[in-house]
C-alpha angles and dihedrals in degrees: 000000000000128000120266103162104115108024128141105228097183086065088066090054098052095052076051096052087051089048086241111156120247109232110237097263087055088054090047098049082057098058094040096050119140117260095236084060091050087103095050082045105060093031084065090047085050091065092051091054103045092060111065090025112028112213096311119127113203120207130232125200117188121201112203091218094179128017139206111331092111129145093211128097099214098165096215091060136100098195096057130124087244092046115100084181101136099241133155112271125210150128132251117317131243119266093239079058093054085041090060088042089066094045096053083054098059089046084058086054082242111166087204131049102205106206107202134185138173129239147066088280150343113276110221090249085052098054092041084058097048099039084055085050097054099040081064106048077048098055098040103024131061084235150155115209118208107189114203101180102136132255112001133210117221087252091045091052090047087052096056096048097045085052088057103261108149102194146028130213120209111152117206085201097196148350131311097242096043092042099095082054096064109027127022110179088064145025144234092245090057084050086055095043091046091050090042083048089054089048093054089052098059098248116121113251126235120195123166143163144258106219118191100042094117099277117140123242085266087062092055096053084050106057084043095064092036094061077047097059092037088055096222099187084206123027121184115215099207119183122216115264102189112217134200116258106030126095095257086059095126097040105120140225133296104232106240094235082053088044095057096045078062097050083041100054094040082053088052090037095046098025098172104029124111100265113204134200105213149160115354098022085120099065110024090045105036123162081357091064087104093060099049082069083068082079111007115072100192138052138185117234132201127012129351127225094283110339121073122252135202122302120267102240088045094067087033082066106030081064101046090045078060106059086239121128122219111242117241124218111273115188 
């Protein structure tokens, strides 16, 4: 454990402001901070915050467009071919289906429409189906797109920017040492080349973590600098919601003080990313959600993949309580 009593946390802020780069000891006193300094600590990350976003949240809607059905044995999910977690299986859905989708996202006042599927890959019939889908949102709806749909050729990723498509999601979960631990029918290096293969292809990658899957706090910082070097524009901080039925079941909870010096040192670490509160924040986080936007800027609304989220009046409040606007999509 290393010491943490005394420092000066706005320090930190300000090497963020100027984009310097914490040292790993830096990283590792953040997220070891004593609870009684958790205040100081997020009002530091504030003002790290605030000053490349002001004080705008943008919102996030994810669509499970397909759902289970996957080869790989990632041990979090509940779709996986390992998981006996009793969820809803399909295949891709219609496009009519992808088209009400967006437009549930525009009702949530979200900026960006997250189109997920699971699987190693998109099938050719599945892309065709999603690039018609988003030629049309583009076309009708003021809105991002955000496509999830596994590892990407070069062509693939063309296919999906020229249809319209904005970002990319390709979590690299964890970090490099701990991967085989957690999934086994791919590998860490696959996550990196599908995200740089987004990036060659102009869409903006988006690349995020999975917290409370057994990794050490070095981990942590790890996978911290390594969204960094890999220059994810958005990067969702997930934590873990342990679900019945895959093989992390009886991993516990983040604690929530624990939850937001995360949140804290990926802010320092990534000062002007996109930082996103996703799956799991309602029950990691709890009553102390309102102070993780103190460092986060983004948030996801609405259900999960598989699993239900807050309601939708709830974070439009939360927000609002907050003094914070919802950003609107800007294209």
């Amino acid at each position: 454990m290393t010491q943490t009593i005394g420092i000066e946390w706005t320090d930190y802020a300000s090497k963020a402001i100027q984009k310097a780069e914490l040292t790993q000891e830096e990283a590792l006193q953040v997220l070891q901070a004593e609870d009684d300094e958790l205040l100081s600590l997020m009002n530091a990350a504030f003002l790290v915050r605030k000053h490349f976003f002001g004080k705008k949240v943008k919102l996030n809607m994810i669509l499970n467009a397909k759902s289970g059905l996957c080869p790989e044995d990632c041990g979090y999910c509940s779709q996986s071919i390992v998981s006996t977690a009793p969820v809803a299986k399909y295949t891709m859905l219609d496009k009519e289906t992808l088209l009400a989708g967006a437009r549930e996202a525009m009702n949530r006042r979200a900026g960006t429409y997250c189109i997920v599927a699971s699987g190693r890959g998109p099938t050719e019939k599945e892309l065709s189906q999603v690039e018609e889908a988003v030629k049309e949102i583009r076309a009708t709806m003021p809105l991002k797109i955000c496509a999830c749909l596994g590892i990407l050729s070069d062509d693939q990723a063309t296919r999906l920017k020229e249809a319209g498509v904005h970002r990319y999601n390709h979590n690299l979960n964890t970090s490099r040492k701990h991967y085989e631990d957690i999934t086994t029918t791919h590998t860490y290096d696959q996550r990196v080349d599908t995200v740089d293969t987004a990036k060659r292809a102009g869409l903006s990658p988006c690349s995020g973590v999975i917290i409370g899957m057994g990794e050490s706090d070095e981990e942590i910082v790890e996978m911290a600098f390594a969204l960094r070097a890999l220059d994810a524009d958005s990067i969702p901080v997930n934590f873990l919601n342990a679900i019945p039925g895959t093989p992390l079941e009886n991993m516990g909870r983040t604690p929530a003080q624990k939850a937001l010096r995360v949140l804290a040192l990926f802010r320092f670490v990534c000062p002007d990313k996109e930082i996103r509160v996703a799956g799991g924040r309602e029950i990691n986080l709890r009553s102390l959600q309102p102070l993780s936007l103190y460092a986060a800027n983004s948030l996801f609304v609405g259900d999960y993949l598989t699993t239900p989220g807050q309601e939708i009046t709830t974070d439009h409040q939360m927000i609002e309580d907050l003094g914070f606007e919802i950003e609107l999509c800007a294209l």
